[in-house]
C-alpha positions in Angstrom: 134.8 134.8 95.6 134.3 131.1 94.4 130.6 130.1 94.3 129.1 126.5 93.6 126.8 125.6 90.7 123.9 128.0 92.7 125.9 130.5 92.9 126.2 130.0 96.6 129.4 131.4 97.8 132.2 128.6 98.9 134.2 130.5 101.7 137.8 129.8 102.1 138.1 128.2 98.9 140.8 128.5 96.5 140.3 128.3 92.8 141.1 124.9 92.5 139.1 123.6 95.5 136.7 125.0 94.8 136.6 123.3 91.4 136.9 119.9 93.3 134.4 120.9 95.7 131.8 121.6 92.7 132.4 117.9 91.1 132.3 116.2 94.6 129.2 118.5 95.1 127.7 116.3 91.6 129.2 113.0 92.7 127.4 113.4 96.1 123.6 114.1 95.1 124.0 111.5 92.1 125.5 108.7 94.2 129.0 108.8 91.9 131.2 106.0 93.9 134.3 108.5 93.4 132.7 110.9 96.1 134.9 110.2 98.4 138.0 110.5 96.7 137.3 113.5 95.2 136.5 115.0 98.9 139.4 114.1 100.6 141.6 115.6 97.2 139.2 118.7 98.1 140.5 118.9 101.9 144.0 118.2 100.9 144.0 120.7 98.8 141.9 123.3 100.7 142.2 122.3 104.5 140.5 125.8 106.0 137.8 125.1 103.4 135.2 123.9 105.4 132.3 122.3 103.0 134.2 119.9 102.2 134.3 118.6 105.6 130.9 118.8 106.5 130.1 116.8 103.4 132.8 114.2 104.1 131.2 114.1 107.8 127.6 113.7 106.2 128.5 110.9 104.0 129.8 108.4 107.1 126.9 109.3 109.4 124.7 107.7 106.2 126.8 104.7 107.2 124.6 104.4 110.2 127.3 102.5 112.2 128.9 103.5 115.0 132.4 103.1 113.5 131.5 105.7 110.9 130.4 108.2 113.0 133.6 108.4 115.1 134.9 109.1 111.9 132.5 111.8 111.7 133.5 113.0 114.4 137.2 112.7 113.6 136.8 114.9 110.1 134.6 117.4 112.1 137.8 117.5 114.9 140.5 118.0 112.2 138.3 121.1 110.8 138.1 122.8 114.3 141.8 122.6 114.7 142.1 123.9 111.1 139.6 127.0 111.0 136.9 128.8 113.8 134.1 127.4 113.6 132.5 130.8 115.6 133.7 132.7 112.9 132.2 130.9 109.9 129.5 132.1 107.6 125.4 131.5 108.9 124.9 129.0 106.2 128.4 126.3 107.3 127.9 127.4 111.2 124.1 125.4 110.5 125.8 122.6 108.8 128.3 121.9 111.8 125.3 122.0 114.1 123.5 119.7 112.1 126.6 117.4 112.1 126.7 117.5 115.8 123.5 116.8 116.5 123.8 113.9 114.2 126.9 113.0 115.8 125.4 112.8 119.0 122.3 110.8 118.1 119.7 113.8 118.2 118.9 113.3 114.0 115.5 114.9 114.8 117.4 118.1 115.7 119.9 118.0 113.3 116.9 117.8 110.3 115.3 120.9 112.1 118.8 122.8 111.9 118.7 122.1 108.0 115.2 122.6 107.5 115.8 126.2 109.4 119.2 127.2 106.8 116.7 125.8 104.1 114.3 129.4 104.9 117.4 131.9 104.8 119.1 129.3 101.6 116.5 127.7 99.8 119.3 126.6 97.2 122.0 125.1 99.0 121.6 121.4 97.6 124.2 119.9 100.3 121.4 120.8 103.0 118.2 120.4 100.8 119.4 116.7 99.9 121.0 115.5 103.2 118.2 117.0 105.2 115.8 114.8 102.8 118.0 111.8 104.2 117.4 112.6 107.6 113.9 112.6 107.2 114.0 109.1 105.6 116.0 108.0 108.1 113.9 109.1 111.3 110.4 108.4 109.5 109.2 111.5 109.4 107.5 111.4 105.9 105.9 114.2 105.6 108.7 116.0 106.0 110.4 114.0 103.2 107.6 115.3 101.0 107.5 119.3 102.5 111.0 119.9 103.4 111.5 120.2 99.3 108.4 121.7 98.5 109.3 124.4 101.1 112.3 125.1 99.0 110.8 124.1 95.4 109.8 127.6 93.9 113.2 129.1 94.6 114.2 126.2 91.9 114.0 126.6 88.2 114.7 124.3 85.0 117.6 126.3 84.2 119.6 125.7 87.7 122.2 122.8 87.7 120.2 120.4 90.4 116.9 121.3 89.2 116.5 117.6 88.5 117.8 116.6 91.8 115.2 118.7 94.1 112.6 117.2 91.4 114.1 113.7 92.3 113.8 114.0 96.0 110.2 115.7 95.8 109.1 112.6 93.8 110.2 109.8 96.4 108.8 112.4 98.9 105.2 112.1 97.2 105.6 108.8 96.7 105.8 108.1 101.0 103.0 109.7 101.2 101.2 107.7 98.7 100.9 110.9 95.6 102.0 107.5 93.4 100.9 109.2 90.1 103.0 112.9 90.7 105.7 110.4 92.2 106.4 109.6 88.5 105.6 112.3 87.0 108.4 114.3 88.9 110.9 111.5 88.9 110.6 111.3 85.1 111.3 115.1 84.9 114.2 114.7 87.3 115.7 111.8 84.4 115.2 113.8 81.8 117.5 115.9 83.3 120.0 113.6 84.0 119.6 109.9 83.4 122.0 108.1 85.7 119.9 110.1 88.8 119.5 107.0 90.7 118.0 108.4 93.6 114.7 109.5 91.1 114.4 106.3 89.4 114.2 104.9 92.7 111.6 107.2 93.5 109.9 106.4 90.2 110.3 102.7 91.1 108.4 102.6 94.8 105.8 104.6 93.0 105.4 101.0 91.0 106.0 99.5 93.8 103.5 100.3 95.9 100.6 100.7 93.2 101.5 97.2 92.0 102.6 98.2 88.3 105.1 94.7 88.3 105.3 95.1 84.7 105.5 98.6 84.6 108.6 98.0 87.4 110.4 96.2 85.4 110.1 97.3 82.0 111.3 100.8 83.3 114.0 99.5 85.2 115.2 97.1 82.2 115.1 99.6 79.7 117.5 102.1 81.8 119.6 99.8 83.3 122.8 101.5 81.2 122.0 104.4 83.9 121.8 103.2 87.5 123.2 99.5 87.5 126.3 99.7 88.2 128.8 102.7 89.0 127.0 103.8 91.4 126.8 104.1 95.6 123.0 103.0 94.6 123.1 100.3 92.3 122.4 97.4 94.9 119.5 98.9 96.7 117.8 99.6 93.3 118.5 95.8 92.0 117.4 95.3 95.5 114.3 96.8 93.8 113.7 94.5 90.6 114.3 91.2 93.1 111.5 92.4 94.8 109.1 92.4 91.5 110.3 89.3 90.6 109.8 87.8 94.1 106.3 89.0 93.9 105.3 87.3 90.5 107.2 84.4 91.2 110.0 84.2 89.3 111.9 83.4 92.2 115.1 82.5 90.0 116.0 86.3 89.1 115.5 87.6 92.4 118.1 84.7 93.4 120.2 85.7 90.6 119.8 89.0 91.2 120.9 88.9 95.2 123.8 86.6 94.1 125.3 88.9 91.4 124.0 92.3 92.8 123.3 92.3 96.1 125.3 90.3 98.5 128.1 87.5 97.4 131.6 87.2 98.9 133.0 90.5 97.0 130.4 92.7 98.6 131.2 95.3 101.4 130.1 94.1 104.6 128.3 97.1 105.6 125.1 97.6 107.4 123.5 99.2 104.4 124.3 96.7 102.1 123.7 93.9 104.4 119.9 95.1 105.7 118.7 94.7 102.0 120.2 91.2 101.2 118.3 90.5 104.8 115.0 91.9 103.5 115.0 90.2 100.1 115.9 86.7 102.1 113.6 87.3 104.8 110.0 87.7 102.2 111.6 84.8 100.4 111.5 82.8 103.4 108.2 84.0 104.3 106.9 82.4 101.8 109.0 78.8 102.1 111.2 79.5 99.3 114.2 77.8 99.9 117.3 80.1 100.2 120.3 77.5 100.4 122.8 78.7 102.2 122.3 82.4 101.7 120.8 82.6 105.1 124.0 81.3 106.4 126.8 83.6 105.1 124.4 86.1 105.3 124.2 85.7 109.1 128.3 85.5 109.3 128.9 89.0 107.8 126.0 90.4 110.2 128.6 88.9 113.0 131.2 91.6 112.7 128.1 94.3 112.5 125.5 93.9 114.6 127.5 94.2 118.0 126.6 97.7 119.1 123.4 99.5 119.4 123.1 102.0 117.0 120.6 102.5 114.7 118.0 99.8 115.6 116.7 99.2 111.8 120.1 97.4 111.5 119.5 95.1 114.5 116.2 94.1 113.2 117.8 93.0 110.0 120.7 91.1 111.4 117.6 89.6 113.5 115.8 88.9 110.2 119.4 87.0 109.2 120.0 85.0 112.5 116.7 83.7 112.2 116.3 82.6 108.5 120.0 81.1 109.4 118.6 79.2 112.6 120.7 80.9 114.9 118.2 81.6 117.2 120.7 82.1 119.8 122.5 85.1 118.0 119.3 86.6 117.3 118.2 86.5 120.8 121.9 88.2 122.0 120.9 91.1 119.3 117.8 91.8 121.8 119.5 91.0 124.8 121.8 93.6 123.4 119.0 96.0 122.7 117.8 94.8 126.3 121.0 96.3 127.9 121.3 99.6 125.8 117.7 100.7 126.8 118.6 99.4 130.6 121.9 101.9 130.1 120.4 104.6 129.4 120.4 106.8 126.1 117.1 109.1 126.4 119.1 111.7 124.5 118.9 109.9 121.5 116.5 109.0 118.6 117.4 105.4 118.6 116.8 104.8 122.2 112.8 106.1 121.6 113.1 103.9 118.4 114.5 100.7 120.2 111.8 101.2 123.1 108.5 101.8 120.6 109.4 99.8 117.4 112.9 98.0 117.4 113.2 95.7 120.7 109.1 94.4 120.0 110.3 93.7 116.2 113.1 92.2 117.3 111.8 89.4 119.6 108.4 89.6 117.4 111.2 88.0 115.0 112.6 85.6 117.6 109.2 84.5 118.4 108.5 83.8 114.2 111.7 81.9 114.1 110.4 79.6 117.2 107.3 78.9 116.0 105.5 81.0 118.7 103.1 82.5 116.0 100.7 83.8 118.4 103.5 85.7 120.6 105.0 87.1 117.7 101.3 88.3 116.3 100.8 90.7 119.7 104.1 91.9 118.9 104.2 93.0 115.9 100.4 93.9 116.0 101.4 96.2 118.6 104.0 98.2 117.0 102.6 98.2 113.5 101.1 101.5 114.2 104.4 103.2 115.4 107.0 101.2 112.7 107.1 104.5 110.7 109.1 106.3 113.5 111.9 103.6 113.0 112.6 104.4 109.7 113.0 103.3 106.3 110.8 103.4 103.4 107.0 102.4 102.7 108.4 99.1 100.9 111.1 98.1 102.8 108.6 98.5 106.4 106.2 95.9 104.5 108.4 93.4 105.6 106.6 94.1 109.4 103.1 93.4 108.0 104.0 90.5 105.6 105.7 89.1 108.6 102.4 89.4 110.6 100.3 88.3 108.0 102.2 85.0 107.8 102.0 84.6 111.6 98.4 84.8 111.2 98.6 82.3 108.4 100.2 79.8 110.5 98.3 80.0 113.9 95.1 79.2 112.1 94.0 82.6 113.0 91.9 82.9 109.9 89.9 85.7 110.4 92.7 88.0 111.0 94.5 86.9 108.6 91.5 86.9 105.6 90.9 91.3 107.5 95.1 91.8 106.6 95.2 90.2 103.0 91.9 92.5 102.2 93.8 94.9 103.7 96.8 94.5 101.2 94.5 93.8 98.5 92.3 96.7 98.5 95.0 99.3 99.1 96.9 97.1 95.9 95.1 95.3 93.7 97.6 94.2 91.3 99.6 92.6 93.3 100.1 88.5 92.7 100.9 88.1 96.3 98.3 89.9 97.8 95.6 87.6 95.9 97.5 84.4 97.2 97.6 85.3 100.7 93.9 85.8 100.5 93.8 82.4 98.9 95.6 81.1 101.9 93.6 82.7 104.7 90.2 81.2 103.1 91.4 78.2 102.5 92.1 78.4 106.6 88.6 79.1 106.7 87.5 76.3 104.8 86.0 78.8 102.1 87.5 76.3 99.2 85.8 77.7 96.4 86.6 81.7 96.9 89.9 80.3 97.9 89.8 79.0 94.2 89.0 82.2 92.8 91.4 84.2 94.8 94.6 81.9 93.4 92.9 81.9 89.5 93.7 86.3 90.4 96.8 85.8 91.5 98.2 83.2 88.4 96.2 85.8 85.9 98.0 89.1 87.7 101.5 87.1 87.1 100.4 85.9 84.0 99.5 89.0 82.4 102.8 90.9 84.0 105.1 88.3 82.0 103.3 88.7 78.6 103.7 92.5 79.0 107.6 92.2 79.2 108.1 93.0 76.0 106.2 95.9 75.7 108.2 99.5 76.0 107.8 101.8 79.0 105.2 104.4 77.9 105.5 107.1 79.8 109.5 108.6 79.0 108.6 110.6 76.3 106.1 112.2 78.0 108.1 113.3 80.9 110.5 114.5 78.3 108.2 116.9 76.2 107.3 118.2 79.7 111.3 119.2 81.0 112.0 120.3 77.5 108.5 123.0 77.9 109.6 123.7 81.4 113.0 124.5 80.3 
């Protein structure tokens, strides 16, 4: 019997599918853009192989559009006609569960249905890895972080996707604020493999979020031969580096960077490429940095996307767009839209909770930014601040919610909140340039002129010392590298 690179056994297979399957298997946990490809050669070749279905299936519900997961649901169709599903092994019967639970919205269930194959097959990577997704995807962080340490000991340096269980354990810790052990097991992951995106993005909100701009970008800069281009990933991480450059200032690359890397004309017009040009535009305009008209086209390809409820992080973003674009009215027909889904009915699935506790408040919280009505949009987002986790998303990219509150605070004179949120920002991350200069702006609100001063002299000295450190290496690769190389 064929087996894949755990020795897991690939039912069904033939010699040469399973060969396929095995190379689709590494294009899918390191983000290789010929995935796809390689998958549909694998059911062409093998059509009552069933694996390769599942992972076709998994790969459009990342989409998180409905338009992908009625294809979903098509691949999932074609393998019932082809084989018994009844009559498959324990370990694909949980995968076609998980699938239809996805399918049908419930992607609380379907995480529980991987996490459950995880205890009987610690080592199946397609479950251990997509289930990780799930859990970003639904907020549930701990999970994120527990789901792979569940499953970590059955691992070892010798097995193929070692470095991919390390990778998703790092951005795991990392959620859940373990910044330090973030890096150190995404480091491990890349010594195994470079070009692991999905670790050095885990490496990277670990920098992120501790306020190492420097640190950021020297590690990204010196390994950008391994994740910035050729990947499924690329833009998301240069989505990344816009955002340390955005933070110190240099408001030019992150421009650069969105107009080569992240959105421009040649770009797919997809909700997951789409929600990060949003993000990026929306702190930029935040903090009045003209955006041209970025704002603009950005808006137009949201048109064609943000028409049906789905998965309410999207509509937030085309919200974010509409806004920044000043088409107030289209970003008040994305919550009238949200109005009607929640008035229709979907209590079966996770985004109709989401939509009700976190989406529809962000939503016209947004609105209410974008019509001056600072005070309205404060209670709003105040409100839901607490619950945003459950929406999804990651630590970094849900900081858009309290930078968004913390400017609403700015401008309705409301200094006292707004002086509690910057210390809040600063003490959790000192290092941070724009932390310091929204505490500069709230006292200076409050008329206290002279700390206001002092608070603006920390910000220009945090930018200032990040841009003389530029030069210097990265100094922790090696490190990581002794460490796999003692492990191994």
């Amino acid at each position: 019997m064929e087996v894949d690179q755990e020795g897991l056994a690939l039912t069904g297979s033939t010699e040469k599918g399973a060969e396929l399957f095995r190379s689709a298997l590494d294009e899918l946990v390191y983000f290789k853009s010929s995935v796809l490809s390689t998958l549909d050669k694998t059911i062409a070749e093998d059509p009552g192989f069933a694996l390769p279905y599942f992972a076709r299936a998994y790969l459009d519900l990342f989409m998180t559009e409905p338009q992908f997961a009625e294809r979903a649901k098509h691949t999932l169709e074609v393998l019932k006609k082809t084989v018994n599903i009844d009559k498959l092994s324990n370990r694909e019967r949980h995968h076609a569960a998980a699938i239809e639970a996805w399918i049908g919205g419930d992607l609380r269930k379907s995480a529980r249905i991987l996490d459950q194959l995880g205890l009987d097959e610690p080592r199946d990577i397609l479950a251990l890895r997509i289930g990780h997704e799930l859990d970003f995807f639904i907020g549930n962080k701990r999970s994120l972080r527990d789901r792979i340490a569940r499953q970590l000991n059955a691992w070892t340096p010798s097995d193929a996707h070692y470095g991919i269980v390390q990778g998703c354990y790092a951005f795991g810790l990392e959620e859940n604020g373990q910044f330090e052990r973030a890096e150190e097991h995404g480091l491990i992951a890349l010594s195994v493999r470079p070009d692991d995106v999905w670790a050095l993005h885990a490496v990277t909100h670990s920098f992120e979020m501790r306020g190492a701009i420097a640190d950021g970008l020297r590690f990204m800069t010196e390994r950008s031969n391994d994740w910035a281009e050729g990947n499924l990933f690329s833009a998301h991480n240069w989505w990344h580096k816009s955002l340390f450059n955005t933070d110190i200032g240099n408001y030019s690359a992150a421009f650069e960077i969105y107009d080569n890397a992240i959105f421009n004309q040649d770009s797919p017009k997809i909700a997951l490429v789409l929600l990060d040009a949003s993000s990026l535009l929306w702190r930029l305009h935040l903090q009045r940095v003209p955006v041209a008209d970025r704002f603009s086209k950005l808006a137009d390809a949201w048109d064609a996307v943000a028409q049906e409820p789905f998965y309410v992080f999207n509509d937030v973003h085309a919200v974010m767009a509409y806004v920044g674009s000043g088409r107030i009215a289209a970003a008040r027909a994305v919550v009238n839209r949200l109005d009607q889904y929640i008035a229709n009915g979907h209590q079966d699935t996770n985004n109709y909770h989401n939509t009700v506790r976190v989406g529809r408040p962000l939503a016209r919280a947004l609105v209410a930014f974008g019509e001056d009505r600072y005070e309205t949009a404060l209670d709003l987002l105040y409100s839901v601040r607490e619950n945003a986790i459950e929406f999804g998303g990651s630590e970094a990219q849900r900081d858009a919610i309290d930078r968004t509150l913390l400017e609403a605070a700015i401008r309705s004179g409301r200094f006292n909140l707004a002086g509690a949120l910057a210390s809040e920002r600063i003490n959790l991350n000192p290092s941070n340039p724009y932390n310091w200069s929204k505490m500069a702006e709230a006292l200076r609100l409050s008329q206290a002129l002279e700390r206001a001063g002092e608070s603006d002299a920390r910000s220009q000295s945090l930018r200032d010392e990040v841009l003389r450190s530029l030069d210097q290496p990265y100094p922790r690769s090696s490190a990581a590298a002794h460490a796999y190389s003692q492990q191994h």
